[in-house]
C-alpha positions as a printed NumPy array, in Angstrom:
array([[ -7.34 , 115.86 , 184.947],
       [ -7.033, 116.875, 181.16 ],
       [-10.465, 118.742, 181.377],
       [ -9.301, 120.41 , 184.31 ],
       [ -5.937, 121.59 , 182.591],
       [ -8.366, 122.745, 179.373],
       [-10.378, 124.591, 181.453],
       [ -8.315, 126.599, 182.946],
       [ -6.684, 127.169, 179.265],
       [-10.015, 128.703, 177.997],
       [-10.245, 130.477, 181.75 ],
       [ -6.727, 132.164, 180.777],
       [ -7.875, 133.487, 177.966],
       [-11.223, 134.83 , 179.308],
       [ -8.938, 136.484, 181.88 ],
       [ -6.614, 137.899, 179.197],
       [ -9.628, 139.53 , 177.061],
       [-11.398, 140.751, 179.915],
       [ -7.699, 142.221, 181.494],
       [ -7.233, 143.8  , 178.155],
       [-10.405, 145.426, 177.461],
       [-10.612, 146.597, 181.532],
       [ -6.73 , 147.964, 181.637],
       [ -7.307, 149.9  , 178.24 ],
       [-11.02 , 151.38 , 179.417],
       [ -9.592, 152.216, 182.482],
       [ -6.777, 154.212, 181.134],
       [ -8.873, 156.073, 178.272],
       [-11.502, 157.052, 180.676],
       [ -9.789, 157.704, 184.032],
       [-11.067, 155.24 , 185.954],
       [ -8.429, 153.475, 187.886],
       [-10.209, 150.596, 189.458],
       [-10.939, 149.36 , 186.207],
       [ -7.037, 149.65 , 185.534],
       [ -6.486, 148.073, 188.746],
       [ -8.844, 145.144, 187.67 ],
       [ -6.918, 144.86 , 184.715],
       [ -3.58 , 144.462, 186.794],
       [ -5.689, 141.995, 189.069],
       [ -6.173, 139.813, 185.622],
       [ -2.168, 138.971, 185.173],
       [ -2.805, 138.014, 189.087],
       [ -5.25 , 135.649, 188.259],
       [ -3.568, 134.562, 185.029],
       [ -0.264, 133.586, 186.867],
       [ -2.619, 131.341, 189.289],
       [ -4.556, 129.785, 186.368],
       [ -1.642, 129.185, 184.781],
       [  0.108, 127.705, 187.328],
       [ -2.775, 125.392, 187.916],
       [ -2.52 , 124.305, 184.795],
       [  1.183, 123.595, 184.421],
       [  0.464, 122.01 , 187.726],
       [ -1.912, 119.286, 186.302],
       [  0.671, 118.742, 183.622],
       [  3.514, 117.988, 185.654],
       [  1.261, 116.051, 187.701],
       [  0.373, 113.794, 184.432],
       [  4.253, 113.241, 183.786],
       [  5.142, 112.297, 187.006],
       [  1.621, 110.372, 187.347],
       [  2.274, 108.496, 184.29 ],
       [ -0.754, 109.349, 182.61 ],
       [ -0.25 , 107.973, 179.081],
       [ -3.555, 109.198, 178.1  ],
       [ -2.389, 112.623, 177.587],
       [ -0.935, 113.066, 173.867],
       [  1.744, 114.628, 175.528],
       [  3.429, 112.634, 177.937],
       [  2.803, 109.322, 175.72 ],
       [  4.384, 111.447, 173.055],
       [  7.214, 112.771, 175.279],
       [  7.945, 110.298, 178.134],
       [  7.988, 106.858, 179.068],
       [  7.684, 104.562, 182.203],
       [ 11.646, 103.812, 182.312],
       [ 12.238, 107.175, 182.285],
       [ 13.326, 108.333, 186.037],
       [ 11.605, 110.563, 187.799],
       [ 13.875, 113.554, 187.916],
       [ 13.494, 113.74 , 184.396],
       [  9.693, 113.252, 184.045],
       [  9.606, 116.521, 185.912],
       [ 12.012, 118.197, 183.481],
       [  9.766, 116.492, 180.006],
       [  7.042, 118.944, 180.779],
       [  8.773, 121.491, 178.541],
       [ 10.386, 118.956, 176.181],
       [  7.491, 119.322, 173.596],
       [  6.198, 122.219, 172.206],
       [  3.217, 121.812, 173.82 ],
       [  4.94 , 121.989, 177.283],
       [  7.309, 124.598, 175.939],
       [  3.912, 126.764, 175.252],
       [  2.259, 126.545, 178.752],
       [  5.966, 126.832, 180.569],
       [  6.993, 130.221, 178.798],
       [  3.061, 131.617, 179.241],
       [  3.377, 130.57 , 182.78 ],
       [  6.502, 132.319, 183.064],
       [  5.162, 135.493, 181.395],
       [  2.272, 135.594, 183.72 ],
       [  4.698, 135.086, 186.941],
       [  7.272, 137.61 , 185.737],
       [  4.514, 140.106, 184.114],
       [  2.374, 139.658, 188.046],
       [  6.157, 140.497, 189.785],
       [  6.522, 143.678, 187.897],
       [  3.266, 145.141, 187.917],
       [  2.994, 144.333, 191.701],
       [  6.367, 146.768, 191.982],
       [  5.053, 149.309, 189.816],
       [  1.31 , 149.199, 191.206],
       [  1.67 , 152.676, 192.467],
       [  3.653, 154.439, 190.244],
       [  3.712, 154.729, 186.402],
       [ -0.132, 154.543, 186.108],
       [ -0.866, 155.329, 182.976],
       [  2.088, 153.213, 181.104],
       [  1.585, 150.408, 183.303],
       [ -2.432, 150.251, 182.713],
       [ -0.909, 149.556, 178.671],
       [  2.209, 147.569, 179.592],
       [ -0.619, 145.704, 181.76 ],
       [ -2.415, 145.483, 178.196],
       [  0.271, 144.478, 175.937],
       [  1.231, 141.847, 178.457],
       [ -2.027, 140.245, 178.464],
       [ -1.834, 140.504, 174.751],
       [  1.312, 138.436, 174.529],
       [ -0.064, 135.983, 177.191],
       [ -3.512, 135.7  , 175.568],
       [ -1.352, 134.437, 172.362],
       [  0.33 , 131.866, 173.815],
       [ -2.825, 130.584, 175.452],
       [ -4.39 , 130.846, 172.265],
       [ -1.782, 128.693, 170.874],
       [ -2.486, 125.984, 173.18 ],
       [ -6.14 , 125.887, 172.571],
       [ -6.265, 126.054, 168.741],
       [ -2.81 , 124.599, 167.764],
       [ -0.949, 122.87 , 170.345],
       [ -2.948, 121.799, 173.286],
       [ -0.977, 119.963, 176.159],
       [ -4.326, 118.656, 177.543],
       [ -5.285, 116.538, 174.538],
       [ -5.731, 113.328, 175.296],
       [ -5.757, 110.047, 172.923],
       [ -9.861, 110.731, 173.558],
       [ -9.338, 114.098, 171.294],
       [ -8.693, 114.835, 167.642],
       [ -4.824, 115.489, 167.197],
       [ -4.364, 118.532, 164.988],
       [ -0.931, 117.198, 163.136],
       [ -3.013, 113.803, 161.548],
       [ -0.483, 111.527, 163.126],
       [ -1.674, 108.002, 164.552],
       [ -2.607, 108.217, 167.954],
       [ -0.007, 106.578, 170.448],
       [ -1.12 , 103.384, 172.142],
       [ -0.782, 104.477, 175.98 ],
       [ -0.438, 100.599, 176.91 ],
       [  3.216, 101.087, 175.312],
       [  6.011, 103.183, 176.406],
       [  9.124, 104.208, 173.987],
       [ 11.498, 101.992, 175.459],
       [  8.872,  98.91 , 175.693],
       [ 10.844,  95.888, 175.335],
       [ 10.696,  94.447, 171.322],
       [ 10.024,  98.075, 170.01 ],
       [ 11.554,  98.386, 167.032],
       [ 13.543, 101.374, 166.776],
       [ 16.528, 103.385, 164.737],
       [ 19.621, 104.439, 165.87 ],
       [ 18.384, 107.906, 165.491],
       [ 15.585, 107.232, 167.555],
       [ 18.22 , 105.868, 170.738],
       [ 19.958, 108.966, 170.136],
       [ 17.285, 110.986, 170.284],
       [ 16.095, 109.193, 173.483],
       [ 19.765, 109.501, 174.941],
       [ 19.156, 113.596, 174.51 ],
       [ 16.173, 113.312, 176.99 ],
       [ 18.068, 111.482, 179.717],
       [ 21.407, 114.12 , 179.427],
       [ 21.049, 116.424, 182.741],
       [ 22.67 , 119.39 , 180.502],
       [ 19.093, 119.182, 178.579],
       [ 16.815, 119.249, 181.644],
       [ 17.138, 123.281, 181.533],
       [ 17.27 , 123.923, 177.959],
       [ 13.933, 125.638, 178.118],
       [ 15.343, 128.52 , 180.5  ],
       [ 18.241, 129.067, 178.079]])
């Protein structure tokens, strides 16, 4: 599933250049369908990204400790209510949840303004695939939430050992590090991301 979550990363992207590039020749030259393409591209962006935080909610609640990201962030004792909410509990997660909500929010608008506003929505459309397009970019070059303990980790840290979950039995561990773990499992911290 982690190529399938990368690939629609570098698909995102693709979308955001191409939306970009379409919305702002569009506008220049007066040709609306390729402004209306460009609108189309936060379309498809909200359903790649969606796909994507899809397979990564899928991996938490799956378990999948090959992903960096869940063995980093989540463990097998943890329930499941709050294996849904760990998604965004790394910044990894954190990226792909606030692009995904850019694309959903950004697709709303520009559906409500599709005919009216023309010419400042073909650069809103622009500037909002800009922003997206950065936190995509983010994800592929600095903090991917697909890597798996296959890949090279960008921070140089050991890789974890998916056979062992935080709260494995005889894991030696601070006080800090219970605390920390007591954070995760506090229902006030489930939304934190939204806040």
């Amino acid at each position: 599933m982690a190529p399938l979550g990368s690939a629609c990363l570098l698909l995102a992207l693709a979308v955001c250049v191409y939306g970009i590039g379409a919305s702002l020749y569009g506008v220049r030259r007066g040709r609306p369908e390729f402004s209306d393409s460009g609108r189309r591209a936060v379309y498809a962006l909200a359903g790649v990204l969606t796909v994507a935080f899809a397979v990564l909610e899928i991996a938490f609640l799956r378990n999948e400790f090959s992903f960096n990201t869940v063995a980093d962030t989540s463990s097998l004792t943890t329930p499941t209510f709050y294996k849904a909410a760990a998604v965004w509990s790394s910044q990894e997660g954190s990226l792909l949840l606030w692009a995904w909500l850019l694309s959903m929010w950004s697709s709303l608008v520009l559906f409500l303004t599709r005919r009216r506003m023309r010419d400042v929505a073909a650069y809103a459309t622009a500037i909002l695939l800009a922003f997206g397009g950065f936190f995509v970019s983010l994800m592929i070059f600095y903090a991917n939430p697909f890597a798996t303990a296959f890949t090279k980790r960008n921070d140089h840290e050991p890789r974890p050992d998916p056979r062992r979950s935080r709260d494995a039995p005889g894991r030696p561990g601070s006080a800090e590090d219970d605390a920390v773990r007591g954070l995760r499992r506090d229902p006030g911290q489930i939304g934190r991301a939204h806040v």
